[in-house]
PAPAFI-656192 format. One record per atom (N, C-alpha, C, CB): residue number from 1; y, x, z. Coordinates in Angstrom, 3 decimals, always signed. Glycine has a CB too. Example, Ala and Ser with C-alpha at 12.3 -4.5 7.8 and 13.67 -1.06 7.14 Angstrom:
2
+------+----------+----------+----------+
| resi |       yy |       xx |       zz |
+------+----------+----------+----------+
|    1 |   -5.690 |  +13.190 |   +7.800 |
|    1 |   -4.500 |  +12.300 |   +7.800 |
|    1 |   -3.300 |  +13.200 |   +7.800 |
|    1 |   -4.473 |  +11.308 |   +9.046 |
|    2 |   -2.250 |  +12.850 |   +7.080 |
|    2 |   -1.060 |  +13.670 |   +7.140 |
|    2 |   +0.030 |  +12.900 |   +7.870 |
|    2 |   -0.598 |  +14.084 |   +5.725 |
+------+----------+----------+----------+
***
This chain:
105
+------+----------+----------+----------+
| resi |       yy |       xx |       zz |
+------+----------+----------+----------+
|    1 | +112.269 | +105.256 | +121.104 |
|    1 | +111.752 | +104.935 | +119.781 |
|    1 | +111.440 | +106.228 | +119.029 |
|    1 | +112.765 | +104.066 | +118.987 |
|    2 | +110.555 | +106.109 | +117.987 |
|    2 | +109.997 | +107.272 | +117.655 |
|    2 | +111.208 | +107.328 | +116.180 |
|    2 | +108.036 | +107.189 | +117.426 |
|    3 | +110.768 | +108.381 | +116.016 |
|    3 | +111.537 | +108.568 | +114.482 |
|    3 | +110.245 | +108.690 | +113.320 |
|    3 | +112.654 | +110.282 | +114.435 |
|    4 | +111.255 | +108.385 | +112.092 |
|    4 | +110.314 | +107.934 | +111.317 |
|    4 | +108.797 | +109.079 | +110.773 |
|    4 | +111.259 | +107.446 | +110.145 |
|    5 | +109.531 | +110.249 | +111.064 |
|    5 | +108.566 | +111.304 | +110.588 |
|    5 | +107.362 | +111.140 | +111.427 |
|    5 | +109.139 | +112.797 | +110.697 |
|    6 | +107.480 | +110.926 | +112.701 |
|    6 | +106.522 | +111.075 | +113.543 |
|    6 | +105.725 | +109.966 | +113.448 |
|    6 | +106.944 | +111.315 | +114.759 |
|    7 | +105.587 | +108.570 | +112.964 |
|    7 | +104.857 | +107.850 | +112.294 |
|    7 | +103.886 | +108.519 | +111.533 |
|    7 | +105.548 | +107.133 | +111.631 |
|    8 | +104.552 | +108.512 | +110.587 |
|    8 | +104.258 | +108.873 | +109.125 |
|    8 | +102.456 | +109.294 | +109.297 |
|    8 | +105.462 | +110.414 | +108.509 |
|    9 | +101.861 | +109.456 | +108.489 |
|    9 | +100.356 | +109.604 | +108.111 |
|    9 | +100.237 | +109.724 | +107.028 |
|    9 |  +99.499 | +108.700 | +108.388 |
|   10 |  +99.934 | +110.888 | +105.986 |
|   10 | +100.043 | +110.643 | +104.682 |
|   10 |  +98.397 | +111.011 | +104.041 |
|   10 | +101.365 | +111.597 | +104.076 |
|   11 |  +97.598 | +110.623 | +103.188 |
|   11 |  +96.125 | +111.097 | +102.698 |
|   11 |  +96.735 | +110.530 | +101.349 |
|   11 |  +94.425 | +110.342 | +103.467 |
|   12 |  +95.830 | +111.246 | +100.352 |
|   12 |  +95.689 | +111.179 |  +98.685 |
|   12 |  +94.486 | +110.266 |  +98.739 |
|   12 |  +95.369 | +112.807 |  +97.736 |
|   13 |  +94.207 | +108.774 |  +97.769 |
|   13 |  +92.891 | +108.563 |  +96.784 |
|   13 |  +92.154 | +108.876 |  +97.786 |
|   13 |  +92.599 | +109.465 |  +95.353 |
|   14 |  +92.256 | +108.308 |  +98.817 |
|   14 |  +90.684 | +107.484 |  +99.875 |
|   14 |  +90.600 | +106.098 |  +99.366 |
|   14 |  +90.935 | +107.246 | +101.981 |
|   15 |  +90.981 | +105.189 |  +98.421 |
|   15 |  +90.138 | +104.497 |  +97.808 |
|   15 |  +89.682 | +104.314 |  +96.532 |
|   15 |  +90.355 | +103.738 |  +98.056 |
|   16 |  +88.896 | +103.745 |  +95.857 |
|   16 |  +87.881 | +103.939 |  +94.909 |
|   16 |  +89.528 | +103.588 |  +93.477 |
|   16 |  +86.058 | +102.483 |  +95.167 |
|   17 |  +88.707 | +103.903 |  +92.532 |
|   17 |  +89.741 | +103.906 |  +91.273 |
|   17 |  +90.130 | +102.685 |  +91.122 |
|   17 |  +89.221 | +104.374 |  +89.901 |
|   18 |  +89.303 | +101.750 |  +91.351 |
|   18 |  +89.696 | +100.271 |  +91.014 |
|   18 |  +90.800 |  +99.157 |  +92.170 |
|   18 |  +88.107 |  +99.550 |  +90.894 |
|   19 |  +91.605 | +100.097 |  +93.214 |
|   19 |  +92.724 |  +99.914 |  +93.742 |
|   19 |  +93.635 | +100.804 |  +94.152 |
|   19 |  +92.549 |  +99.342 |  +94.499 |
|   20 |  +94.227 | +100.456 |  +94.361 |
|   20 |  +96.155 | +100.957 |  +94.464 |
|   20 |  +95.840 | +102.094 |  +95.529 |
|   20 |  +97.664 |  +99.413 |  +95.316 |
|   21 |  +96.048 | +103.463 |  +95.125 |
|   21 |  +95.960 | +103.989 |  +96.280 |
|   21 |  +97.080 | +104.333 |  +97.011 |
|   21 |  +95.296 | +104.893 |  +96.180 |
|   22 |  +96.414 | +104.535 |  +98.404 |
|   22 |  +97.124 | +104.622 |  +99.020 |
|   22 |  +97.967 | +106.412 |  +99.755 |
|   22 |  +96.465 | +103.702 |  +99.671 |
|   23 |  +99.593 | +106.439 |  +99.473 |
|   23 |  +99.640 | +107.484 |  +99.602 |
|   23 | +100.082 | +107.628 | +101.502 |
|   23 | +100.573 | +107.982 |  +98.383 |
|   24 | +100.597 | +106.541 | +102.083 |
|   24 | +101.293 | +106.915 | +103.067 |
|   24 | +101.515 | +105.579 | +103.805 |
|   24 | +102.495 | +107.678 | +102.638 |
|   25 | +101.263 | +105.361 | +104.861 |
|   25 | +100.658 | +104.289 | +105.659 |
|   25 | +101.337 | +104.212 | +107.093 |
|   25 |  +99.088 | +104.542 | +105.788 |
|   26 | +102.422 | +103.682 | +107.683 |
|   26 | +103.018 | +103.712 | +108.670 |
|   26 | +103.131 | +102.114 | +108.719 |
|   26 | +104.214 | +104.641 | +108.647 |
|   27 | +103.682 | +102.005 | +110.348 |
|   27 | +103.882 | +100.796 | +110.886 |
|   27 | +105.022 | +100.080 | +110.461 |
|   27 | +103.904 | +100.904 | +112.141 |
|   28 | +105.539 | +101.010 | +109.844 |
|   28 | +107.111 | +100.180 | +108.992 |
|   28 | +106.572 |  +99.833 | +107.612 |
|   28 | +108.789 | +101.427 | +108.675 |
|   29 | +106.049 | +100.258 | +106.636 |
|   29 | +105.994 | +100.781 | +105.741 |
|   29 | +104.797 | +101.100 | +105.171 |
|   29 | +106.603 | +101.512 | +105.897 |
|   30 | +105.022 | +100.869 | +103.366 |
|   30 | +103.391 | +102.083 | +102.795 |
|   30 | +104.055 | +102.813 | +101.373 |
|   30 | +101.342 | +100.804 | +102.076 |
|   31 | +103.274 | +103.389 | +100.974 |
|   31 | +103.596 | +104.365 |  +99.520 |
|   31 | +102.262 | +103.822 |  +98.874 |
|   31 | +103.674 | +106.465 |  +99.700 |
|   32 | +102.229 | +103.439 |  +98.092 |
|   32 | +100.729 | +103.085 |  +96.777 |
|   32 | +101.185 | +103.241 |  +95.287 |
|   32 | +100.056 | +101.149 |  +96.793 |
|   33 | +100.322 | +103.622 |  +95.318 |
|   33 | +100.207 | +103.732 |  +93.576 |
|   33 | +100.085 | +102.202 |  +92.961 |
|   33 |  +98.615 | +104.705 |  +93.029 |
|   34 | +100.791 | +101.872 |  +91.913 |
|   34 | +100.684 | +100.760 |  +91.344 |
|   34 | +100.321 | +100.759 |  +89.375 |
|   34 | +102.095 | +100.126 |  +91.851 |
|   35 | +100.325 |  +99.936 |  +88.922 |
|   35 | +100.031 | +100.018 |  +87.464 |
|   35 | +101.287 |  +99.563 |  +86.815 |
|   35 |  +98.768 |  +99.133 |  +87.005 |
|   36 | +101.792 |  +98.733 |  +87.254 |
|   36 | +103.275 |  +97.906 |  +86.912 |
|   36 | +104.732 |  +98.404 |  +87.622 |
|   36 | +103.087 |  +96.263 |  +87.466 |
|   37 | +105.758 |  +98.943 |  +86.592 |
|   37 | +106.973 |  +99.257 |  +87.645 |
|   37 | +107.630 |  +98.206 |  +88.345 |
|   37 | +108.082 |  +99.910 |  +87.001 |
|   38 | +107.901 |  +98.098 |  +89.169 |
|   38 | +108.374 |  +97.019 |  +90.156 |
|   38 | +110.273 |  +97.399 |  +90.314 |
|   38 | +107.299 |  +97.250 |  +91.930 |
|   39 | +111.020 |  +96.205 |  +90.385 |
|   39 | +112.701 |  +96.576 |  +90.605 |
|   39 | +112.748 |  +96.877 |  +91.846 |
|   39 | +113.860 |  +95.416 |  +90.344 |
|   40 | +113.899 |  +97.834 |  +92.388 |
|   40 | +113.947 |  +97.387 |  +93.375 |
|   40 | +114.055 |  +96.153 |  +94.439 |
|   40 | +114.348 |  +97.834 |  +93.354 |
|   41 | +113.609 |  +96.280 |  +95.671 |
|   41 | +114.456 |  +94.918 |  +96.257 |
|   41 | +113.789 |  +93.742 |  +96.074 |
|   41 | +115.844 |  +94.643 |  +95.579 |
|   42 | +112.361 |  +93.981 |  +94.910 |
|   42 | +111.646 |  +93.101 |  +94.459 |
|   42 | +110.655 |  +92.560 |  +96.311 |
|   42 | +110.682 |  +93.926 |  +92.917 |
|   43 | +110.321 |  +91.990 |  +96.089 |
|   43 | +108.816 |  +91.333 |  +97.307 |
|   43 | +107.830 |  +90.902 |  +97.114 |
|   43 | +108.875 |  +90.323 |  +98.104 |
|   44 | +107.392 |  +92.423 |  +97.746 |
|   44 | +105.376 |  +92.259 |  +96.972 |
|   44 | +104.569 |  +92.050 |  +98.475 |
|   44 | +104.430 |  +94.408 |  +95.888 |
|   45 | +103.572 |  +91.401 |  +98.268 |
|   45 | +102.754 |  +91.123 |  +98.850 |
|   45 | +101.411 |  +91.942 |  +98.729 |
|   45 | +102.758 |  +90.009 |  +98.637 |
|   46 | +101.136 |  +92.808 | +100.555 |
|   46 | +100.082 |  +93.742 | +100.461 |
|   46 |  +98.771 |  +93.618 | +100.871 |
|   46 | +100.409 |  +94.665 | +100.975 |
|   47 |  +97.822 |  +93.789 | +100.843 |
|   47 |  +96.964 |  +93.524 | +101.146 |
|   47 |  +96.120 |  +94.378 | +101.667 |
|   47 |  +96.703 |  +93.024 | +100.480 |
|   48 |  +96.215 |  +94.868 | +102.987 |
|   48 |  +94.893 |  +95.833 | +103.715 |
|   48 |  +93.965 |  +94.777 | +104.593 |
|   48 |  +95.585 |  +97.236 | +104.989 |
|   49 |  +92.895 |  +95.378 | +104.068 |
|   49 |  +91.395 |  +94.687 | +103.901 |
|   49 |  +91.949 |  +93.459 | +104.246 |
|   49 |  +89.986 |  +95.206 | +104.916 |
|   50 |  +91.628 |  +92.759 | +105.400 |
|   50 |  +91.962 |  +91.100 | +105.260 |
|   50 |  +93.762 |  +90.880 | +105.900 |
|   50 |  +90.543 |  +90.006 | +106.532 |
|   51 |  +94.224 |  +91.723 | +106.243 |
|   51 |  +95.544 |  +91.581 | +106.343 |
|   51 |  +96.526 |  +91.743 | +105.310 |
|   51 |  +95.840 |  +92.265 | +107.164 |
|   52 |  +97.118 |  +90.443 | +105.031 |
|   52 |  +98.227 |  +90.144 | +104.209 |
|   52 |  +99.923 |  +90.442 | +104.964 |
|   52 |  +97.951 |  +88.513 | +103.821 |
|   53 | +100.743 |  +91.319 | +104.426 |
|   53 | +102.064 |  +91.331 | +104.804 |
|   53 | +102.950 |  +91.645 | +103.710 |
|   53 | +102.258 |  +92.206 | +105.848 |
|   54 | +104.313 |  +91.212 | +104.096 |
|   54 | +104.896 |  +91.204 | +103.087 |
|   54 | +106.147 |  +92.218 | +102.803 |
|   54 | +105.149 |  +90.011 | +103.018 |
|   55 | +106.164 |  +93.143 | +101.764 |
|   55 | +106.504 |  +94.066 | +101.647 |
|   55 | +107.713 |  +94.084 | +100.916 |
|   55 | +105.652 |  +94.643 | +101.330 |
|   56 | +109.298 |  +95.039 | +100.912 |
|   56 | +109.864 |  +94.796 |  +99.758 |
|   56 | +110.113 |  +96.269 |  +99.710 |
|   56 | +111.047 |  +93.710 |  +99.650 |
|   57 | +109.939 |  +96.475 |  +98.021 |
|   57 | +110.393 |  +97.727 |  +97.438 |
|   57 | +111.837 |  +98.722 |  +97.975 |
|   57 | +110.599 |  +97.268 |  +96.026 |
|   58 | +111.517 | +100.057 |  +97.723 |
|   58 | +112.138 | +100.137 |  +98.426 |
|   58 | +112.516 | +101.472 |  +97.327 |
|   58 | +111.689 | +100.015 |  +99.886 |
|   59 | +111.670 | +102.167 |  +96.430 |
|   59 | +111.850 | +102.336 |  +95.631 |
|   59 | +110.296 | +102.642 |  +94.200 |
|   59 | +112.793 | +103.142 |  +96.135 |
|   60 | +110.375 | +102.844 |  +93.147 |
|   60 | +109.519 | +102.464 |  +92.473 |
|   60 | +109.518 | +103.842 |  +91.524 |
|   60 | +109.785 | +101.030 |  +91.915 |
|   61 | +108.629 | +104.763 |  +91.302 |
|   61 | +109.029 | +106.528 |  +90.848 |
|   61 | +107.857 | +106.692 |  +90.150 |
|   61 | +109.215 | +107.915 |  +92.212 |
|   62 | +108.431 | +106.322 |  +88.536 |
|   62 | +107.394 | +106.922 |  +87.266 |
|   62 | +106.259 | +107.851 |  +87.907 |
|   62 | +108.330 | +107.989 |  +86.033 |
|   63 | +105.087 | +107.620 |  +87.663 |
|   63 | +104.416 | +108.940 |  +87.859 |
|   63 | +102.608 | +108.426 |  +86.749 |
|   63 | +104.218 | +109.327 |  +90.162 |
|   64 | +101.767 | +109.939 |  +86.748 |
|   64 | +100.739 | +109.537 |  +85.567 |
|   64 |  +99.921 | +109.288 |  +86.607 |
|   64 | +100.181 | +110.631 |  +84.291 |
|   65 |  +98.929 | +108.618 |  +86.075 |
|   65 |  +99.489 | +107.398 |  +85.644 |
|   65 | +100.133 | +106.546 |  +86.342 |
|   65 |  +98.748 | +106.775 |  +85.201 |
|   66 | +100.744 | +105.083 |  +85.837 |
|   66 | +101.904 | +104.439 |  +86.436 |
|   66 | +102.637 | +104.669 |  +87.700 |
|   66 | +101.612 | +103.351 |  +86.522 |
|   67 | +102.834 | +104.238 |  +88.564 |
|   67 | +103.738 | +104.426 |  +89.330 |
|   67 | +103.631 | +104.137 |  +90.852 |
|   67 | +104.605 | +103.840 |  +88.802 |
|   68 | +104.599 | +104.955 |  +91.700 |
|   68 | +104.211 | +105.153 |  +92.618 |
|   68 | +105.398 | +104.184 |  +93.735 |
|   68 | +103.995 | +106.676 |  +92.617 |
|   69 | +104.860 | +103.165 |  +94.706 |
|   69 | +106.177 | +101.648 |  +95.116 |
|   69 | +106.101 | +102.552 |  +96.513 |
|   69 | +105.515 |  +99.208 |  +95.220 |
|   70 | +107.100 | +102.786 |  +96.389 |
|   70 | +107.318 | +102.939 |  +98.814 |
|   70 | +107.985 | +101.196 |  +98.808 |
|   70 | +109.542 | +104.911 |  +99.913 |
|   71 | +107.275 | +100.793 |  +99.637 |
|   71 | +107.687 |  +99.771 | +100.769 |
|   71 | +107.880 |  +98.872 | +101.731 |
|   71 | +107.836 |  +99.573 | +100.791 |
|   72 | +108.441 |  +98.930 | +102.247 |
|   72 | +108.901 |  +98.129 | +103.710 |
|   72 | +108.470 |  +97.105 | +104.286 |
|   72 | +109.999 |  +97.705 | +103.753 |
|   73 | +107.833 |  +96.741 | +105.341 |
|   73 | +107.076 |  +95.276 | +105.811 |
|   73 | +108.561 |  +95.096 | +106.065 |
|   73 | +105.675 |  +95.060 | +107.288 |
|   74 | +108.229 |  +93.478 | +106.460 |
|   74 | +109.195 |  +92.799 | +106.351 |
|   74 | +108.558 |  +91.395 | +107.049 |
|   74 | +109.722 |  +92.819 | +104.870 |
|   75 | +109.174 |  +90.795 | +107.980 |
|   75 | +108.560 |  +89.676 | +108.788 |
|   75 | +107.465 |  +89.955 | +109.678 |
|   75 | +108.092 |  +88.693 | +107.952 |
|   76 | +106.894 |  +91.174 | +109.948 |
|   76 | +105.912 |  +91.291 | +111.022 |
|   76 | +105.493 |  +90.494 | +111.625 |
|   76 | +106.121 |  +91.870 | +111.791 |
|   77 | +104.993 |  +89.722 | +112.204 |
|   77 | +104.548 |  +88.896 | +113.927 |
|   77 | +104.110 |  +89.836 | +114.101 |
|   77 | +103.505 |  +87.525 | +114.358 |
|   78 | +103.802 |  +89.570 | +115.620 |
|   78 | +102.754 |  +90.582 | +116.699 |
|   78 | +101.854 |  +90.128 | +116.325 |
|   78 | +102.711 |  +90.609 | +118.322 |
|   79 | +100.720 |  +89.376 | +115.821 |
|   79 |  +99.886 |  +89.637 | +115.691 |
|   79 |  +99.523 |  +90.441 | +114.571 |
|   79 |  +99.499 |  +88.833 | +115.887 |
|   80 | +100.340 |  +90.366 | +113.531 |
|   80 |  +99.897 |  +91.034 | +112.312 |
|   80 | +100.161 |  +92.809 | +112.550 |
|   80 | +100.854 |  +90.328 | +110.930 |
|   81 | +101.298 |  +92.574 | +113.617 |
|   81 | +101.752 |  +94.164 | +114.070 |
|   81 | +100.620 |  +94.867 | +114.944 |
|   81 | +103.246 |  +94.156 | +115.091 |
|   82 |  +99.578 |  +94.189 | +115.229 |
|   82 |  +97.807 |  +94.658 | +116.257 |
|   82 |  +97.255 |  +95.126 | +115.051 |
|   82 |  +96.490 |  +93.096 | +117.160 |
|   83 |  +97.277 |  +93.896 | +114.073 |
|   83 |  +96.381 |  +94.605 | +112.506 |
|   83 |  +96.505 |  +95.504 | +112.066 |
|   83 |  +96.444 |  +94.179 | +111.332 |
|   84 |  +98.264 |  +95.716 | +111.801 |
|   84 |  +98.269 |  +96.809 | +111.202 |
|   84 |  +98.462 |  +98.096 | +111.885 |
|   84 |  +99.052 |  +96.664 | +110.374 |
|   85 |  +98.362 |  +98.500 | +113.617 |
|   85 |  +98.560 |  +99.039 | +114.132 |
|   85 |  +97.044 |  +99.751 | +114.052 |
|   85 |  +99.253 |  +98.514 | +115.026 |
|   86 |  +96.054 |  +98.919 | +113.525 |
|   86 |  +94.554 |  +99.171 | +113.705 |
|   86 |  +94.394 |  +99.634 | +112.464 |
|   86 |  +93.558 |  +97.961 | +114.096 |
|   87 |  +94.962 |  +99.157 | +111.258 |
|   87 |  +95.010 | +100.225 | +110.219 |
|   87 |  +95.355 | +101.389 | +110.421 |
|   87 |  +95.680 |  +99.988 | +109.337 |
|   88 |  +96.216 | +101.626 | +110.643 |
|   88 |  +97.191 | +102.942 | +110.868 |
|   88 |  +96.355 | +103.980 | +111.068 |
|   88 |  +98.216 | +102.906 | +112.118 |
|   89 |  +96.126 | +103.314 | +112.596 |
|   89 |  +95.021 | +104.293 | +113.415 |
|   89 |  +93.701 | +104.704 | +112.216 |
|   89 |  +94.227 | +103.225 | +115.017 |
|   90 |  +92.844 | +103.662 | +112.060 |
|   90 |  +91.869 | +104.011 | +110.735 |
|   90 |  +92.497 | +104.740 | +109.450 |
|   90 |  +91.276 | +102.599 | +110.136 |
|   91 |  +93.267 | +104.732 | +109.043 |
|   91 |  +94.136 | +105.224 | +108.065 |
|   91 |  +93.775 | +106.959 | +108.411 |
|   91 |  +95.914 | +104.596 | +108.304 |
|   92 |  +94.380 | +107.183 | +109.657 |
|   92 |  +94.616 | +108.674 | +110.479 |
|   92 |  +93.848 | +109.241 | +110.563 |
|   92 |  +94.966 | +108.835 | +111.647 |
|   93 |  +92.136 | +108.387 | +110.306 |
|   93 |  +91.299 | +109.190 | +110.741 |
|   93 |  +90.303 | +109.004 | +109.470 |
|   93 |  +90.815 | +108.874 | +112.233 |
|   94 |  +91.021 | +109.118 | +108.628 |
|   94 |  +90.382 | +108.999 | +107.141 |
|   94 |  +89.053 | +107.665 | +106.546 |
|   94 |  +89.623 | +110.582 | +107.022 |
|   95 |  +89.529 | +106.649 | +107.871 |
|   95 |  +88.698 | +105.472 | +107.180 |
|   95 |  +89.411 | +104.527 | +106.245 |
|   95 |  +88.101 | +104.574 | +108.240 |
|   96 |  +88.425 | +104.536 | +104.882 |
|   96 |  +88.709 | +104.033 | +103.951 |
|   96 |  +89.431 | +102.776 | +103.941 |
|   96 |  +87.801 | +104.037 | +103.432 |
|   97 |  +90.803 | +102.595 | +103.779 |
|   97 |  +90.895 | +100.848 | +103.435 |
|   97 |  +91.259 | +100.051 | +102.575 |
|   97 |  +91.468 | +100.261 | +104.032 |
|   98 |  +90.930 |  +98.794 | +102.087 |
|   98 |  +91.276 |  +97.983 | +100.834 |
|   98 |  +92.298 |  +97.791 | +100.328 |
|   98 |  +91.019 |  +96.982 | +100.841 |
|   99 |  +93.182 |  +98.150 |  +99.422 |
|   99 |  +94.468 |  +97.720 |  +99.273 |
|   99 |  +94.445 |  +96.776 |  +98.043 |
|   99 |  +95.436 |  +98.910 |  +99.141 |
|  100 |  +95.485 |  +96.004 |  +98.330 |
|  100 |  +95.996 |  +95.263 |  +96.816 |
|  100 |  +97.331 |  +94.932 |  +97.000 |
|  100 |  +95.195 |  +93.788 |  +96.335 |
|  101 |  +98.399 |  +95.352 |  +95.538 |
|  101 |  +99.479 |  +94.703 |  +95.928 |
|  101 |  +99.790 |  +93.678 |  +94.520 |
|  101 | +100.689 |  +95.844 |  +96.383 |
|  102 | +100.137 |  +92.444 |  +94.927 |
|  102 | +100.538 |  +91.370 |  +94.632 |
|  102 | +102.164 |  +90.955 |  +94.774 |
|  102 |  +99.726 |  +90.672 |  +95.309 |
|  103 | +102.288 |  +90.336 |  +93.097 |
|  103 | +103.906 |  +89.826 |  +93.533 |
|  103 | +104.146 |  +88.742 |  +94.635 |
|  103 | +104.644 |  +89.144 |  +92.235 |
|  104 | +104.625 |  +88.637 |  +95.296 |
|  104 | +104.719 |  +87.277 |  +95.663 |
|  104 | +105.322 |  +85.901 |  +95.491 |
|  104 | +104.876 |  +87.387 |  +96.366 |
|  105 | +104.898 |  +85.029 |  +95.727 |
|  105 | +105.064 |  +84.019 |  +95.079 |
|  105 | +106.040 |  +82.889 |  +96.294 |
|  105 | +103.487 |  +83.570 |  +94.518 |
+------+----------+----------+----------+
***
């Protein structure tokens, strides 16, 4: 098993102002910028381009503007683990992708 550093992939604001950017993009895990502080422990729901997974905070760190959520997938399937394995990869190689994060319901 790999360790977590060696995942890791990190890029600044590869997407447009009008979503959450994204700071850090692994197969466990993401870092985004958000507008709303979130509690910990809370469960948000993410959204890269048409893949939905579900994320819980992991921690939530004032920054200008608002704030910056690391966190954690949570429930994977394999299939959603191909999706986001195909993000990743696009992620790495600086292709742009959609984010949104949502509370969940």
């Amino acid at each position: 098993m790999q360790d977590r550093a060696s995942e890791r992939i990190e890029f600044i604001n590869l997407n447009g102002a009008t979503e959450p950017t994204l700071f850090d993009l692994s197969k466990t895990g993401v870092c985004c910028g958000h507008t709303i502080k979130k509690d910990k422990g809370s469960v948000m729901t993410i959204i890269l381009n048409d893949l939905k997974l579900k994320a819980r905070v992991i921690y939530c760190q004032e920054r200008t503007p608002g704030f910056r959520l690391g966190m954690h997938f949570e429930g994977v399937t394999s299939d959603q683990q191909k999706s986001l394995s195909d993000c990743v990869d696009k992620f790495s190689r600086g292709v742009p992708l959609s984010c949104r994060v949502e509370d969940s319901k």
